[in-house]
C-alpha positions in Angstrom: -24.0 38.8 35.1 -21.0 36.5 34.7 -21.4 32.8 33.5 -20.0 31.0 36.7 -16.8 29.6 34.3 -15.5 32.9 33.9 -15.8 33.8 37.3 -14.1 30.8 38.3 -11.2 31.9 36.5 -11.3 35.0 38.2 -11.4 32.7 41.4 -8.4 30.9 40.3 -6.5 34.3 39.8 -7.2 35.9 42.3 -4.3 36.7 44.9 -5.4 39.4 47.9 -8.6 40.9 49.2 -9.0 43.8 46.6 -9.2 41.0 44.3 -11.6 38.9 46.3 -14.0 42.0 46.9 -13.8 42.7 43.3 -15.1 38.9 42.7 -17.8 39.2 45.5 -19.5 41.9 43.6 -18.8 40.4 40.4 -20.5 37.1 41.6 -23.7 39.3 43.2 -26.4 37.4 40.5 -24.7 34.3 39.9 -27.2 31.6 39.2 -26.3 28.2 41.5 -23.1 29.8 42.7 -21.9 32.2 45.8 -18.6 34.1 46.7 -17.1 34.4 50.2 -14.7 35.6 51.9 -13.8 34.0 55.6 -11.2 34.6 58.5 -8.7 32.3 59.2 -11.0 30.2 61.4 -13.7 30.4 59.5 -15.7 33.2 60.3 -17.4 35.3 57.3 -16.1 38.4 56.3 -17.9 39.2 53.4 -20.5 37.5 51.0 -21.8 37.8 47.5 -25.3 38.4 47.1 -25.7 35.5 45.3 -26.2 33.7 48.2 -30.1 34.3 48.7 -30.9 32.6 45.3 -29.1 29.4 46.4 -29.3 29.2 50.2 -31.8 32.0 51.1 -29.6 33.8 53.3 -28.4 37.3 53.0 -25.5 38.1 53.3 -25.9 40.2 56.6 -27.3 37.1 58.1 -23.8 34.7 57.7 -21.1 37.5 58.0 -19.5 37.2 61.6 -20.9 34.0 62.0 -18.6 30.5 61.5 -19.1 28.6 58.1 -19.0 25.5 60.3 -22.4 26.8 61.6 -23.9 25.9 58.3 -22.0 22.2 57.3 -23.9 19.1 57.4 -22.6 16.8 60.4 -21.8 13.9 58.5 -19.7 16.3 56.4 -17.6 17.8 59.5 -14.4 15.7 58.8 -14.2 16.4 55.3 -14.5 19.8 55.9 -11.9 20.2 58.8 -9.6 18.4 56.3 -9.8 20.5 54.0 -9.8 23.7 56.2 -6.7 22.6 57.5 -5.0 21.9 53.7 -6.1 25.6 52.5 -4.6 27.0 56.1 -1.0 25.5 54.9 -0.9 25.3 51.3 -1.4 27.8 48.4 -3.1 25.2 46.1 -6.9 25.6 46.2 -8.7 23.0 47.9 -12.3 21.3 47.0 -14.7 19.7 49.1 -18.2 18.8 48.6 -20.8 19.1 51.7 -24.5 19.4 52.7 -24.7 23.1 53.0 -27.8 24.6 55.4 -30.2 26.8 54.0 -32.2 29.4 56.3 -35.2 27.2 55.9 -33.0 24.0 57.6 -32.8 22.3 54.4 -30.0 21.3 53.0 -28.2 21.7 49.1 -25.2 19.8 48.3 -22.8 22.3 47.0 -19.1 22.0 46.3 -16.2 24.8 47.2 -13.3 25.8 46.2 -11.2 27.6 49.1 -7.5 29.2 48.8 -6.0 31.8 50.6 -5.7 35.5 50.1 -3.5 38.3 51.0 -5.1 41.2 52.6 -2.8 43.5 52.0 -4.4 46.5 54.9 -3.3 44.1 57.4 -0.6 41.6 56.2 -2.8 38.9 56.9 -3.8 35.8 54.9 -7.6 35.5 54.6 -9.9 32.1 53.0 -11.7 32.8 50.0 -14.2 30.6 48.9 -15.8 29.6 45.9 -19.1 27.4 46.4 -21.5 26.2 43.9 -24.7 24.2 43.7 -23.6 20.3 42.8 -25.6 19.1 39.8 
């Protein structure tokens, strides 16, 4: 298991999919943290399994769905900001939300997002980097 500092910087590195698949798996048992990886709009493509720890979902259960699904409502604005900045820039982006868990409570977490090659299709993808707030 990685400490979630060093796969941040892998996060921070990382340019295309291969990459981002490669940091999904590498994230699998990281405590307080998860990977993803989204479609333009939103919609989950892939999802470390890190995810059950911190929201109880697996990662069957989110992929094909719309992250927005899961935001808080007071946090919507924020988000949509934010969404929009990672869609046009190449910096990484960081907004902090009340994230739904499968048992309709919510965590406050805090992600990173940035945008990703993949390379198979010559598209940019979102990849995300969300971890518990302490």
């Amino acid at each position: 298991m990685k400490p979630i500092d060093e796969l941040h910087a892998l996060f921070l590195k990382c340019t295309d999919t291969n990459c981002a698949y490669a940091l999904i798996a590498d994230a699998a048992e990281a405590p307080n943290a998860f990977v993803s990886l989204h479609t333009r709009d939103g919609k989950y493509i892939a999802v470390s399994e890190s995810v059950t720890d911190l929201l109880q979902f697996v990662p069957a259960d989110l992929i094909g769905n719309s992250a927005y699904d899961y935001f808080l409502a007071r946090d919507f604005e924020a988000i949509m900001a934010s969404h929009a900045r990672v869609a046009v820039q190449a910096d990484v982006t960081t907004v902090s939300y009340g994230m739904r868990c499968k048992d309709s409570t919510y965590k406050f977490v805090t992600t990173q997002s940035k945008t990703v090659v993949n390379l198979k299709l010559s598209i940019h993808e979102i990849l995300a980097f969300t971890y518990l707030q302490e």
